[in-house]
DSSP file (Angstrom, degrees, kcal/mol; ACC not computed):
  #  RESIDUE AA STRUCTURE BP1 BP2  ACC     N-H-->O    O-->H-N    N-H-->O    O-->H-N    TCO  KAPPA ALPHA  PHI   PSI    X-CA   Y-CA   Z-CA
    1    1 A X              0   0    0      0, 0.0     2,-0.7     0, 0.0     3,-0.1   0.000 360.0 360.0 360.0 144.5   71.7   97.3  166.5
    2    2 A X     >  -     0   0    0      1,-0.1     4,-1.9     2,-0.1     0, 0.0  -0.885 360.0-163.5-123.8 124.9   71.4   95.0  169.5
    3    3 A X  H  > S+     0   0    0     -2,-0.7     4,-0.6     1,-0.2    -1,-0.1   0.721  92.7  53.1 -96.3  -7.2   72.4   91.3  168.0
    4    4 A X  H  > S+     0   0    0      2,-0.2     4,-1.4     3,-0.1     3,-0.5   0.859 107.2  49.7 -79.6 -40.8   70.7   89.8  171.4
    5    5 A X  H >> S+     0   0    0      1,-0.3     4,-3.4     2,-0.2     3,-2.4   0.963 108.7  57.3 -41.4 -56.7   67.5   91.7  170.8
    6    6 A X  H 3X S+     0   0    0     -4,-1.9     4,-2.5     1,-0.3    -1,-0.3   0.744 108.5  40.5 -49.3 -42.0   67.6   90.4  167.5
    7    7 A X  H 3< S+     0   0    0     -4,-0.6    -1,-0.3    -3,-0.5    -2,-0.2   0.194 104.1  65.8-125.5  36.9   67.7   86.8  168.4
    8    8 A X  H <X S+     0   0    0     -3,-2.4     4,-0.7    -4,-1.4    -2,-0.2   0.781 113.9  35.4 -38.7 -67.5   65.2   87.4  171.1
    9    9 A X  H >X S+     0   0    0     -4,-3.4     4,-1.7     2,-0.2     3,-1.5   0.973 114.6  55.2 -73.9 -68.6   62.8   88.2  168.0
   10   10 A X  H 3X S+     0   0    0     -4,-2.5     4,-3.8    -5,-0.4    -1,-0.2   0.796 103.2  53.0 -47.9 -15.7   64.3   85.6  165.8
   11   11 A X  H 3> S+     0   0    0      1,-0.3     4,-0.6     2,-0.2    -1,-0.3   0.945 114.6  51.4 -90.3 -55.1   63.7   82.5  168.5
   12   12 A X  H << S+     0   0    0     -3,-1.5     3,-0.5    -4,-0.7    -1,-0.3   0.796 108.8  46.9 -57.6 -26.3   59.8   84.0  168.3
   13   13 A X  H >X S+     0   0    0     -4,-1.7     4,-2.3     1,-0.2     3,-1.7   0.890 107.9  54.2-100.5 -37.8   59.6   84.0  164.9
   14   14 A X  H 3< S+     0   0    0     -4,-3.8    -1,-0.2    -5,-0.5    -2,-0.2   0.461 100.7  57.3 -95.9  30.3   60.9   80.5  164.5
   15   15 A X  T 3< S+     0   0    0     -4,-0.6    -1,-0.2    -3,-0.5    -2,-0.2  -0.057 107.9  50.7-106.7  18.2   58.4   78.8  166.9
   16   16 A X  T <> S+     0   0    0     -3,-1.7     4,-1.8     2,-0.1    12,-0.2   0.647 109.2  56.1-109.8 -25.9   55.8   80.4  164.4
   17   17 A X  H  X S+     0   0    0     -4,-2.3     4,-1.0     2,-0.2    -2,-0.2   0.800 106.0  43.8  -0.2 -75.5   58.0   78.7  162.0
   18   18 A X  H  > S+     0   0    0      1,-0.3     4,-1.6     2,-0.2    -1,-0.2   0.460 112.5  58.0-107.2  -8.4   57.7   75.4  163.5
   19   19 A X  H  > S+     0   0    0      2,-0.2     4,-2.1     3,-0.1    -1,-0.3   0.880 102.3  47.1 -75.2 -30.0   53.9   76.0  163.8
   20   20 A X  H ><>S+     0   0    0     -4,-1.8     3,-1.0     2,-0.2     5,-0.9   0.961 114.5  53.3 -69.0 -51.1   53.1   76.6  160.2
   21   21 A X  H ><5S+     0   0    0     -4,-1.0     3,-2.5     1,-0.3   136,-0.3   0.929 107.4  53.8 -42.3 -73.3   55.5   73.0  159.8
   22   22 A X  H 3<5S+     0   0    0     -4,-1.6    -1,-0.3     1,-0.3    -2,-0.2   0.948 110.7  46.4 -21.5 -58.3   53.0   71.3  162.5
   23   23 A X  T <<5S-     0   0    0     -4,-2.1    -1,-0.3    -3,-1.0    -2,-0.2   0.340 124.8 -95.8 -99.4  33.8   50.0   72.4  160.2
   24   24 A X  T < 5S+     0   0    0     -3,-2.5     2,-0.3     1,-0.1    -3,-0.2   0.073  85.5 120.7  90.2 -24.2   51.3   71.2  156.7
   25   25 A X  S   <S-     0   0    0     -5,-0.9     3,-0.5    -6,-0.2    20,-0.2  -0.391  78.1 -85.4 -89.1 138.5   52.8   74.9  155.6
   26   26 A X        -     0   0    0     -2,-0.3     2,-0.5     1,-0.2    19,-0.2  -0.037  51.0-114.3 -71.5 134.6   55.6   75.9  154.7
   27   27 A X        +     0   0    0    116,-0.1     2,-0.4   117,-0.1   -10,-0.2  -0.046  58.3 143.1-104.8  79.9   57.4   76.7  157.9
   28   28 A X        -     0   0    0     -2,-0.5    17,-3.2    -3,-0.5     2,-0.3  -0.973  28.7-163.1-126.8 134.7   57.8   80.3  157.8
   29   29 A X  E     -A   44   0A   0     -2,-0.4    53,-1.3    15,-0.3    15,-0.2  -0.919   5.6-171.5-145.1 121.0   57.5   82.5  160.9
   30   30 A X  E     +AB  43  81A   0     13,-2.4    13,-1.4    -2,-0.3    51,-0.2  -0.677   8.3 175.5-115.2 165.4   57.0   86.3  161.4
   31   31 A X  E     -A   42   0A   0     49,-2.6     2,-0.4    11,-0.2    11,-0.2  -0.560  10.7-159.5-170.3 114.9   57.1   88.9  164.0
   32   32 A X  E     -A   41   0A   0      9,-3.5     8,-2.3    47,-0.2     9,-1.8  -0.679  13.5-174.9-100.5 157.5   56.8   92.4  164.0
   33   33 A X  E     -AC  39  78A   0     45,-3.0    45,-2.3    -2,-0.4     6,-0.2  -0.696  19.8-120.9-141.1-177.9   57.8   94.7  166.7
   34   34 A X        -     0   0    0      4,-1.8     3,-0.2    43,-0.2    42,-0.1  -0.383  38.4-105.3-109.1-173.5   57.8   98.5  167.8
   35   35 A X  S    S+     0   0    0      1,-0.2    -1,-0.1     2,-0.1    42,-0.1   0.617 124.0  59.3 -77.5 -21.5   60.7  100.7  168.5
   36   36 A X  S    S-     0   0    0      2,-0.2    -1,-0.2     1,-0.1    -3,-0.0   0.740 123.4-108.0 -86.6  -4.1   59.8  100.2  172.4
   37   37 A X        +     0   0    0      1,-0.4     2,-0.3    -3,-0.2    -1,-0.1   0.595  69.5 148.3  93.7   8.3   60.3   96.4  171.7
   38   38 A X        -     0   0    0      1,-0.1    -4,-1.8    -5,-0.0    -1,-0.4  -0.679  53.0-117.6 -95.4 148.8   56.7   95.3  171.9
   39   39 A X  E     -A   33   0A   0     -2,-0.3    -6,-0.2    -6,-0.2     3,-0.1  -0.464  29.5-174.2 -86.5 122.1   55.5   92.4  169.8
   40   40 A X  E     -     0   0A   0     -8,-2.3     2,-0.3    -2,-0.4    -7,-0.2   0.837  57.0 -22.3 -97.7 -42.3   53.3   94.0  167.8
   41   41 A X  E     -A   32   0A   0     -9,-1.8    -9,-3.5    23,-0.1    -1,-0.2  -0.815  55.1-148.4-177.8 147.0   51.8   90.7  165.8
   42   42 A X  E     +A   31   0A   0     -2,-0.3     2,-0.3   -11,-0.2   -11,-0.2  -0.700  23.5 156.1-101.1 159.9   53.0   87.2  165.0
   43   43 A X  E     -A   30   0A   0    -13,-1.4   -13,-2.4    -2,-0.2     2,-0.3  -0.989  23.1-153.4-172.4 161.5   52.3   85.2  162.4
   44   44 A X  E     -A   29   0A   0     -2,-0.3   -15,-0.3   -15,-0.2   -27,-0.1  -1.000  52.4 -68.2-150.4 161.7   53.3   82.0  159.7
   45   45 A X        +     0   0    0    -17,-3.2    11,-0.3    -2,-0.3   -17,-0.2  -0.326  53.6 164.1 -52.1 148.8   52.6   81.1  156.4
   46   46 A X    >>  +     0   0    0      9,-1.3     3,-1.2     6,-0.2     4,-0.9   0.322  27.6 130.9-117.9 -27.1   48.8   80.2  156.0
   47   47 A X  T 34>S+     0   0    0      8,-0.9     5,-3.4     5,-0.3     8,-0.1   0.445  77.3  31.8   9.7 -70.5   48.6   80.4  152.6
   48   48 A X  T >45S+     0   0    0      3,-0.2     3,-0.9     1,-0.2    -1,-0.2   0.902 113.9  58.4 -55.2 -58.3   46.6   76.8  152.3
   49   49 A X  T <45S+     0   0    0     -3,-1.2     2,-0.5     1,-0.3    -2,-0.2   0.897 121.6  26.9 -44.8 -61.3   44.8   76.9  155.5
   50   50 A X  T 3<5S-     0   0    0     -4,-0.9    -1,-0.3     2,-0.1     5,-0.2  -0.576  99.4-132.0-105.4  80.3   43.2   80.2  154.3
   51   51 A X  T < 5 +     0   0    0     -3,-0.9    -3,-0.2    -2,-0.5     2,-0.2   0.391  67.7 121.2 -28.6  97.1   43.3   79.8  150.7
   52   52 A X      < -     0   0    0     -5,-3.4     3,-0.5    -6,-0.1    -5,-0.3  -0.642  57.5-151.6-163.2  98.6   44.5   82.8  150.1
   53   53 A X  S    S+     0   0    0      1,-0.2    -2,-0.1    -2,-0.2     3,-0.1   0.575 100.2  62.3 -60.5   2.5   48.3   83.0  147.9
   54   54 A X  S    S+     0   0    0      1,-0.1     2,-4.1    -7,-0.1     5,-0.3   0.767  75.0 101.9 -93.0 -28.4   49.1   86.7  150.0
   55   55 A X        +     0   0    0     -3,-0.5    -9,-1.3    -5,-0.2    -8,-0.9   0.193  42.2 139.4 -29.8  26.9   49.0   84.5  153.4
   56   56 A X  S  > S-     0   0    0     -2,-4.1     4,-1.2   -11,-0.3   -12,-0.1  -0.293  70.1-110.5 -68.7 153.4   52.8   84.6  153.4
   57   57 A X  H >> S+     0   0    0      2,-0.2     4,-2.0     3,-0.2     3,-1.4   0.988 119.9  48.6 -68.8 -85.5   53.9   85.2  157.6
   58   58 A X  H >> S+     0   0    0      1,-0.2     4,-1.2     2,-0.2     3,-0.5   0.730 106.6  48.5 -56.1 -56.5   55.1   88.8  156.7
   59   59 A X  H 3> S+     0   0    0     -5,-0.3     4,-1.8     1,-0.3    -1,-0.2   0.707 118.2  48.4 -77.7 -45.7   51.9   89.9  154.6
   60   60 A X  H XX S+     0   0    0     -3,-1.4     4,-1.8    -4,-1.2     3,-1.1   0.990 113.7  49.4 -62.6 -58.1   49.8   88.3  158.2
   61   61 A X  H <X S+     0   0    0     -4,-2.0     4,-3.3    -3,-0.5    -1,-0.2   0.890 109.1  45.4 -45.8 -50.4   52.0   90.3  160.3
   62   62 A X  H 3X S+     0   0    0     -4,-1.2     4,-1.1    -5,-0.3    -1,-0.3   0.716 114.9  48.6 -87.6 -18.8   51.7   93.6  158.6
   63   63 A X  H XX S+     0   0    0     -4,-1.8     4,-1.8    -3,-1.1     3,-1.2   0.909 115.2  46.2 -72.9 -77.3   47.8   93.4  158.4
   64   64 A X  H 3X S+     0   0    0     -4,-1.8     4,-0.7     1,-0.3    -2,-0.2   0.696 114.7  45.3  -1.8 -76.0   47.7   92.4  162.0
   65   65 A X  H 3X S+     0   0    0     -4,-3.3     4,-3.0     1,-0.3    -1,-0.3   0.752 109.5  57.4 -46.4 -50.0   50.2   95.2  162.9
   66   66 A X  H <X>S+     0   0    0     -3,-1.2     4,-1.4    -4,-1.1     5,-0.7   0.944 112.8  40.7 -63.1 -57.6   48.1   97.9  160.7
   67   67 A X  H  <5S+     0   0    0     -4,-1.8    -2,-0.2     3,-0.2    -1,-0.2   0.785 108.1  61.8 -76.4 -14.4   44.9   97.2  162.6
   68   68 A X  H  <5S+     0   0    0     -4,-0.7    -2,-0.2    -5,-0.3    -1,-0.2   0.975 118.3  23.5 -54.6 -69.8   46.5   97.1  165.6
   69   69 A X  H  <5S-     0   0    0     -4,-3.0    -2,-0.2     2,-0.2    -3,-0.1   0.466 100.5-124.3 -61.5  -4.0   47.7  100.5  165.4
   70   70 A X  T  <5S+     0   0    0     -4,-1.4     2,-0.3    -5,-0.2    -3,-0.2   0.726  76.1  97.0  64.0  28.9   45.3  101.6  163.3
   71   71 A X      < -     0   0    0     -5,-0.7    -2,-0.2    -6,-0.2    -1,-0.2  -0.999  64.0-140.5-158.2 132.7   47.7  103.0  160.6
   72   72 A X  S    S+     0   0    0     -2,-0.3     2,-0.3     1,-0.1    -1,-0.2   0.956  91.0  76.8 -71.2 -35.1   48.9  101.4  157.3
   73   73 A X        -     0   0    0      1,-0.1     2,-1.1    -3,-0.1    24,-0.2  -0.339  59.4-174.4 -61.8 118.8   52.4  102.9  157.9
   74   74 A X    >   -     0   0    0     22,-3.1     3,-1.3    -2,-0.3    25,-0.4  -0.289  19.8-179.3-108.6  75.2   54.0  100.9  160.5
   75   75 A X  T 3   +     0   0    0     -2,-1.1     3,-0.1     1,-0.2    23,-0.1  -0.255  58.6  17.2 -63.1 176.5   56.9  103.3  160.5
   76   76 A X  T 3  S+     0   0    0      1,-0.2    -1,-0.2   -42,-0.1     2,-0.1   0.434  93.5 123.7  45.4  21.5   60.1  102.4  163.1
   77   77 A X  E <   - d   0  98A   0     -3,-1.3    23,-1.8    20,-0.5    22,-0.5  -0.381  54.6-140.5 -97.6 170.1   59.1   98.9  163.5
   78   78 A X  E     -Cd  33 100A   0    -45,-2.3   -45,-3.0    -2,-0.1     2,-0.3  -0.962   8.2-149.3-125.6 164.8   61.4   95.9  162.7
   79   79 A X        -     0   0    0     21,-0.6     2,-0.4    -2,-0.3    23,-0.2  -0.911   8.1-166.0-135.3 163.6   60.2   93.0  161.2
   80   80 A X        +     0   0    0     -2,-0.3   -49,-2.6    21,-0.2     2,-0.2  -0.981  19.8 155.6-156.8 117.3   61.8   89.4  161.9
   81   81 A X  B     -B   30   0A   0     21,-0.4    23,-1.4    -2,-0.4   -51,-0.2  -0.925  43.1-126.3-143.4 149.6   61.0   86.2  159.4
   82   82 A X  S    S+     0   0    0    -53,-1.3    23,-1.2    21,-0.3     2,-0.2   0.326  89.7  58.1 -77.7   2.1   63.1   83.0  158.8
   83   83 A X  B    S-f  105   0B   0     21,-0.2     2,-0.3   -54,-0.2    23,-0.2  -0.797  94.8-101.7-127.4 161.3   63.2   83.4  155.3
   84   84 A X        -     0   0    0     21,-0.9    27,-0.2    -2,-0.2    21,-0.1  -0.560  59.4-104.5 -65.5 136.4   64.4   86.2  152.8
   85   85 A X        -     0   0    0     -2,-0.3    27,-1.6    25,-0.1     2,-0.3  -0.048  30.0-123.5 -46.7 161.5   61.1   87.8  151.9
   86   86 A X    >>  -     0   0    0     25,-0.2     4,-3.1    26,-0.1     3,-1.2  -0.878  37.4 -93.5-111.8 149.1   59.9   86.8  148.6
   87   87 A X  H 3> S+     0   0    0     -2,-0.3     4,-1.7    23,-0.3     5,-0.5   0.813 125.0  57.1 -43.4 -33.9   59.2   89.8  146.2
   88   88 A X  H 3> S+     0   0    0      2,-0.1     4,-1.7     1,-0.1    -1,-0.2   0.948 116.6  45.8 -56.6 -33.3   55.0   90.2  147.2
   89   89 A X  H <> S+     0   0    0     -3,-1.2     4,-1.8     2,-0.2    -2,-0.2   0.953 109.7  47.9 -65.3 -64.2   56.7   90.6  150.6
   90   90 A X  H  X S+     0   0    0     -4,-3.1     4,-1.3     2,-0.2     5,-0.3   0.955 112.0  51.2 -41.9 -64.8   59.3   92.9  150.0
   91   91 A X  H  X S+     0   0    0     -4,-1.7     4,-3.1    -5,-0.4     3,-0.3   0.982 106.0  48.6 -37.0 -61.0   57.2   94.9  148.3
   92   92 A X  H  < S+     0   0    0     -4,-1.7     4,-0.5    -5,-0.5    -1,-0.2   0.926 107.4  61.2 -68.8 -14.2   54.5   95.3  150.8
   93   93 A X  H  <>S+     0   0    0     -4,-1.8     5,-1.2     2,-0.2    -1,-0.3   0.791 107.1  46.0 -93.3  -5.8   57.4   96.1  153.7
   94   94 A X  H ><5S+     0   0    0     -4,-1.3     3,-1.8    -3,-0.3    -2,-0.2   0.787 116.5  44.0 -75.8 -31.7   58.5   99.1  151.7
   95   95 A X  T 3<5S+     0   0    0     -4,-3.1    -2,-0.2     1,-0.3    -3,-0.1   0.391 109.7  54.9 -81.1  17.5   54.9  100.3  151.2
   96   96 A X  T 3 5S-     0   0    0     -4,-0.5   -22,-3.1    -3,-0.2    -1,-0.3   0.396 114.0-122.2-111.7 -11.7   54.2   99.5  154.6
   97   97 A X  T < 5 +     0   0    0     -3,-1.8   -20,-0.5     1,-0.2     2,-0.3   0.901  47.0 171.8  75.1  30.5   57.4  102.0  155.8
   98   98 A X  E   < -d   77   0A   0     -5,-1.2    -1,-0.2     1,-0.2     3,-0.1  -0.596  22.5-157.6 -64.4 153.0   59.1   99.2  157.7
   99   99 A X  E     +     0   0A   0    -22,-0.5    31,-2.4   -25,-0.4     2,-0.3   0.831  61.5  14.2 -83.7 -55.3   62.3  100.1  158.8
  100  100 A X  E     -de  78 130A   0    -23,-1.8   -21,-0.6    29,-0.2    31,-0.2  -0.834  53.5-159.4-163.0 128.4   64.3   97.2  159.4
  101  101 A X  E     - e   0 131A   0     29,-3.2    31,-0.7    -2,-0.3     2,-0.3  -0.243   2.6-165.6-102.1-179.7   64.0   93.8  158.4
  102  102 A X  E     - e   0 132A   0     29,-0.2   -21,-0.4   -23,-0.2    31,-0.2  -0.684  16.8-174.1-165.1  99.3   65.9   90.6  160.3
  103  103 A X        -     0   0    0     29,-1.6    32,-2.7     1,-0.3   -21,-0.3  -0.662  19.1-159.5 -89.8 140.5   65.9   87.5  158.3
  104  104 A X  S    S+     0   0    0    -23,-1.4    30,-1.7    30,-0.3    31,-0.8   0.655  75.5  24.4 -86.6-122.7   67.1   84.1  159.3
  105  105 A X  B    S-f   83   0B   0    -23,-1.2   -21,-0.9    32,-0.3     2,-0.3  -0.011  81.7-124.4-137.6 124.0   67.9   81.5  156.0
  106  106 A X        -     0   0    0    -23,-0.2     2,-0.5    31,-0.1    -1,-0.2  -0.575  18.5-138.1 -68.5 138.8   68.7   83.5  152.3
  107  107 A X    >>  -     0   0    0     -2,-0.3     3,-1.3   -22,-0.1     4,-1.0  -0.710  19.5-170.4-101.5  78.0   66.5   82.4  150.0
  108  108 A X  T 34 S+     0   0    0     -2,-0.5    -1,-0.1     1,-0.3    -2,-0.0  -0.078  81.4  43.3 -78.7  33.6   68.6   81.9  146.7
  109  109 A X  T 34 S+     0   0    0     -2,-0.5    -1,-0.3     0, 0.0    -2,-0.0   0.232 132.6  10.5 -76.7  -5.2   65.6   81.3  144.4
  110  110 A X  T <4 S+     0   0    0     -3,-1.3   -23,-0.3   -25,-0.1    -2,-0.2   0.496  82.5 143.7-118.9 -37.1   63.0   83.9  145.3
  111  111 A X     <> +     0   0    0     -4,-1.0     5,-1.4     1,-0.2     3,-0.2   0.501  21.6 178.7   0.1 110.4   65.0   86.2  147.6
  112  112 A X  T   5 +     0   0    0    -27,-1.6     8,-0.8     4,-0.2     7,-0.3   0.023  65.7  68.9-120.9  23.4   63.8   89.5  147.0
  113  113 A X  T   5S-     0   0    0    -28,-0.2     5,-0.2     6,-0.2    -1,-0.1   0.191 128.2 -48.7-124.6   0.4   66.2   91.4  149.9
  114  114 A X  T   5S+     0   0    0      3,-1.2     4,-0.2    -3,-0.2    -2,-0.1   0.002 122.2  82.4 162.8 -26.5   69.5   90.9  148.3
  115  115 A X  T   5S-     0   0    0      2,-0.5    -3,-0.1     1,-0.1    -4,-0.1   0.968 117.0 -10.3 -84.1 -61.3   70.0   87.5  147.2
  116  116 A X  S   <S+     0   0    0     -5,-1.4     2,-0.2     1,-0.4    -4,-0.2   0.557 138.0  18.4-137.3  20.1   68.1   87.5  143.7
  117  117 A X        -     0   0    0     -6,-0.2    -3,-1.2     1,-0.0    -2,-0.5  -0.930  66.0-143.0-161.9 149.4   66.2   90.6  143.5
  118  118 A X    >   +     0   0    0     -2,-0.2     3,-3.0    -5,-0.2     4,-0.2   0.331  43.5 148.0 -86.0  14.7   66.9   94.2  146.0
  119  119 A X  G >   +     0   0    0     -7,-0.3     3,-0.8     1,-0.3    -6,-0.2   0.633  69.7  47.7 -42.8 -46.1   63.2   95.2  146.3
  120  120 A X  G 3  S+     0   0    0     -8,-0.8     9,-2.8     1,-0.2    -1,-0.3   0.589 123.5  30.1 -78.7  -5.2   63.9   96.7  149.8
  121  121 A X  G <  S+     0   0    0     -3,-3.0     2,-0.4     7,-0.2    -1,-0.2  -0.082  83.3 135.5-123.5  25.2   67.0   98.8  148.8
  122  122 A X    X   -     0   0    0     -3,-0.8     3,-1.1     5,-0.3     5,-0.2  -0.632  51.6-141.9 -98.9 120.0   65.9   99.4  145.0
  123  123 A X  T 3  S+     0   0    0     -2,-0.4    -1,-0.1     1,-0.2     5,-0.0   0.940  96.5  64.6 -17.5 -73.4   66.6  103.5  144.2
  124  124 A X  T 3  S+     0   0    0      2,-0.1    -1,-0.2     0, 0.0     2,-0.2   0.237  93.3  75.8 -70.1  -6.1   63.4  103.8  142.1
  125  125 A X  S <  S-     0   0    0     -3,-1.1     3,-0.1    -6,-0.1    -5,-0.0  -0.631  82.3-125.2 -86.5 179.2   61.2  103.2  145.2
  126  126 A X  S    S+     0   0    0     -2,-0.2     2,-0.2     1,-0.1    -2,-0.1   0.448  84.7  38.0 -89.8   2.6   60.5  105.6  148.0
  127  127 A X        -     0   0    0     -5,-0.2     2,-0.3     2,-0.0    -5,-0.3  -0.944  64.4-163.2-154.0 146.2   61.4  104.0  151.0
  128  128 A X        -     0   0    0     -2,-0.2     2,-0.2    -7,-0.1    -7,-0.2  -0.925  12.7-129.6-132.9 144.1   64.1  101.8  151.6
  129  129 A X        -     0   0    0     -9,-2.8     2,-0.4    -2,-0.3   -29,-0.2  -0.717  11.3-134.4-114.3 145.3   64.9   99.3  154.5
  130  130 A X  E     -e  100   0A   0    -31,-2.4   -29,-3.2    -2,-0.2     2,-0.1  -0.723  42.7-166.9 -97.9 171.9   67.8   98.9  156.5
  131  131 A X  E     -e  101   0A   0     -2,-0.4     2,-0.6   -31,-0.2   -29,-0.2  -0.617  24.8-174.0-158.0  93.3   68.4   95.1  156.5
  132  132 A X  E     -e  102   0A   0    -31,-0.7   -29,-1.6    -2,-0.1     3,-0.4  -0.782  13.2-167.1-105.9 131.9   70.3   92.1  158.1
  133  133 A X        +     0   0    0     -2,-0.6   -29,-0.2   -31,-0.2   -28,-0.1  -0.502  52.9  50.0 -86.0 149.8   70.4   88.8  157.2
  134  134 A X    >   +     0   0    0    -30,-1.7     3,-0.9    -2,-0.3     2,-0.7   0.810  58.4 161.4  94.8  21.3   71.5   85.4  158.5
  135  135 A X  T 3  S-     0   0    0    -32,-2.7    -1,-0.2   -31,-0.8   -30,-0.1  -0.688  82.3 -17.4 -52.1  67.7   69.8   85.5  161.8
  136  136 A X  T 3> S+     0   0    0     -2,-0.7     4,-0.9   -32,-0.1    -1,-0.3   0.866  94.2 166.1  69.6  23.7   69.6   82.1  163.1
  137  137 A X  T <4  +     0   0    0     -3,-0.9   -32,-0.3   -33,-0.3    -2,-0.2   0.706  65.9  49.0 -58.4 -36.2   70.3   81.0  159.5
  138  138 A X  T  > S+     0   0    0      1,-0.2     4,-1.6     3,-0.2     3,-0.4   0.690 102.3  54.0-112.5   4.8   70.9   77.8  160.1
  139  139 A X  H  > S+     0   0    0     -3,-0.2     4,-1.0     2,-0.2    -1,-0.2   0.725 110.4  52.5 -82.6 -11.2   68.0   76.6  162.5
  140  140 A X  H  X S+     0   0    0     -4,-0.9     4,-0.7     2,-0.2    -1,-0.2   0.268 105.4  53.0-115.5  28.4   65.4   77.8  159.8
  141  141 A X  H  > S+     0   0    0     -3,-0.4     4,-1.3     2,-0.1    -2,-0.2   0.582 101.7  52.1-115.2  -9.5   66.8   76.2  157.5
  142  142 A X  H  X S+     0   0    0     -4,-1.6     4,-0.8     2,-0.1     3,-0.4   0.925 110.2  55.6 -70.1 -78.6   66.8   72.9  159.3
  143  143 A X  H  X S+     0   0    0     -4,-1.0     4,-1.6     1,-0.3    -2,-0.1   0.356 115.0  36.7 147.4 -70.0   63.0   73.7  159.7
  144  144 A X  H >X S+     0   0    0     -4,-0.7     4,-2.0  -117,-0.2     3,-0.9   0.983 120.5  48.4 -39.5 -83.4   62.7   74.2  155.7
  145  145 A X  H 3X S+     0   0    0     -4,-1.3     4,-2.1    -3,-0.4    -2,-0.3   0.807 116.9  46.6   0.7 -79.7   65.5   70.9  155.0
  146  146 A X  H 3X S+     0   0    0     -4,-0.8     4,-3.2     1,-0.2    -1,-0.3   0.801 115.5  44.1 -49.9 -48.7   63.3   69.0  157.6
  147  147 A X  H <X S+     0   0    0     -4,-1.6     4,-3.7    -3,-0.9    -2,-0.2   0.911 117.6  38.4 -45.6 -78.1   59.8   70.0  155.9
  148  148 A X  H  < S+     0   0    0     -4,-2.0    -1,-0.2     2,-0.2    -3,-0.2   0.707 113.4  60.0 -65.0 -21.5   60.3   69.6  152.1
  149  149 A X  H >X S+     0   0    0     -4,-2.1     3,-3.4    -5,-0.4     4,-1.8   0.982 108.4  46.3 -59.3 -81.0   62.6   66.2  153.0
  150  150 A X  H 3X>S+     0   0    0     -4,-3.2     4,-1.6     1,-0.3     5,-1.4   0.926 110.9  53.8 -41.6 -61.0   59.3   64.9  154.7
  151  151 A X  H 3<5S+     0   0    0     -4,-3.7    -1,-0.3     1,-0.2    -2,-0.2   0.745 106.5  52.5 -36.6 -24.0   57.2   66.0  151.5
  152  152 A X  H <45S+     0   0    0     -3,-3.4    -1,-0.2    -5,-0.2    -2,-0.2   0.957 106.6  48.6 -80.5 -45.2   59.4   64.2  149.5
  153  153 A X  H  <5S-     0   0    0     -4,-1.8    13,-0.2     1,-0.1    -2,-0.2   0.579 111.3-118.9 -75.1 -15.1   59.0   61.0  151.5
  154  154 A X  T  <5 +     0   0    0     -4,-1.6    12,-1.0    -5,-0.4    -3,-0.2   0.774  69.8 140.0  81.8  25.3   55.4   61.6  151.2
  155  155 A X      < -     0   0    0     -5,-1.4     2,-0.2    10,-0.2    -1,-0.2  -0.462  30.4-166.4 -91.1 157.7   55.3   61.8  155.3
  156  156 A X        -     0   0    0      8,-0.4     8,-3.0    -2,-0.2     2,-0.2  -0.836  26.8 -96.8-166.2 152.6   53.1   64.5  157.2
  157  157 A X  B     +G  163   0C   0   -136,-0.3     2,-0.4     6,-0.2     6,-0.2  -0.267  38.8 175.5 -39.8 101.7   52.7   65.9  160.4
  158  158 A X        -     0   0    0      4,-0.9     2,-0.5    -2,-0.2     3,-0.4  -0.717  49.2 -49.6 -98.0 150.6   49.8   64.4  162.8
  159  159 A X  S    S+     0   0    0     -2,-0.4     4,-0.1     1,-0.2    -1,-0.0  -0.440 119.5  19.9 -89.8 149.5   49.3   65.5  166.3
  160  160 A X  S    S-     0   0    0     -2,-0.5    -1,-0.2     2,-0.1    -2,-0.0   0.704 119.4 -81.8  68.9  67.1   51.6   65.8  168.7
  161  161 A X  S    S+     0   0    0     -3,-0.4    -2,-0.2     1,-0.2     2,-0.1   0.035  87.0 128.4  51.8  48.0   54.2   65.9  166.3
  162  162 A X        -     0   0    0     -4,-0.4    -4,-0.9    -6,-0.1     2,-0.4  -0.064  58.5-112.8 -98.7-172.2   54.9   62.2  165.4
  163  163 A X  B     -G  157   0C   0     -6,-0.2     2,-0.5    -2,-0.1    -6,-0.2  -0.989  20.6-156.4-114.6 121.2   54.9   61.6  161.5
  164  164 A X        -     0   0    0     -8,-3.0    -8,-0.4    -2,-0.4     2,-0.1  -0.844  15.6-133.7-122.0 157.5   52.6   59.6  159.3
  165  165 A X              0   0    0     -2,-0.5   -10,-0.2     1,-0.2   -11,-0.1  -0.594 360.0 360.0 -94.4 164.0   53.5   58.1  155.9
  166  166 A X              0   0    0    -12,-1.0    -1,-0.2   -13,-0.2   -11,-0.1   0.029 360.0 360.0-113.8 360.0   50.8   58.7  153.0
């Protein structure tokens, strides 16, 4: 494991991050990559934007990645987000044959990689992920912090990244 490579990727993933924050969503940021180190597809939650509740950043990534290559398995790849997957997520990276996932910020209410469910290490599936956490933990979780703070306040993003109060 190469812990610069790793936050190469993670610094990509959280300026996809800090777009989905920019466009009202919550500011989660993917990026999968090949064995050879090539970016294979980026991505951030969309969810809202395309109404669609699988739009999660990994779910975007791994469609991407799959037509890119033309193959649902995206064996040897690593995948890099700034959150703990949530269980739809988890799920679809073992049935996608990821290899190894690289998370920024634990997610202690849905965390589905270790924190409150194992999806990606679970026996009783058929593929298992190797998996480190805590990548750049704490800059996407200022990113989150910042996001849902401003939601509270009833503030949102305009462009060029000033704030306006509702």
């Amino acid at each position: 494991m190469d812990v610069e490579r790793d936050i190469f990727f993670m610094k990509r993933a959280l300026v996809q991050a800090a777009l989905a924050a920019e466009r009202e969503e919550v500011p989660v940021g993917a990026v999968l990559v090949s064995p050879e180190g090539e970016i294979l597809a980026e991505a951030h939650n969309q969810p809202i934007r395309l109404c669609d509740p699988t739009a999660h950043a990994e779910i975007l990534v791994l469609r991407q990645a799959a037509k890119k290559i033309k193959n649902y398995r995206l064996l040897e790849t690593t995948l890099y987000v700034t959150l703990e997957p949530c269980p739809m997520c988890a799920g679809a990276l073992v049935y996608a044959r990821v290899k190894r996932l690289v998370f920024g910020a634990y997610d202690p209410k849905a965390g589905a990689c270790g924190s409150v469910y194992n999806i990606v290490n679970d026996a009783r599936l058929n593929h298992r992920l190797e998996v480190v956490g805590g990548v750049l933990a704490e800059e996407a979780l200022a990113l989150l912090k910042e996001f849902f703070e401003r939601r509270r306040r009833g503030a949102r993003v305009v462009e060029g990244g000033g704030l306006e109060s509702r």
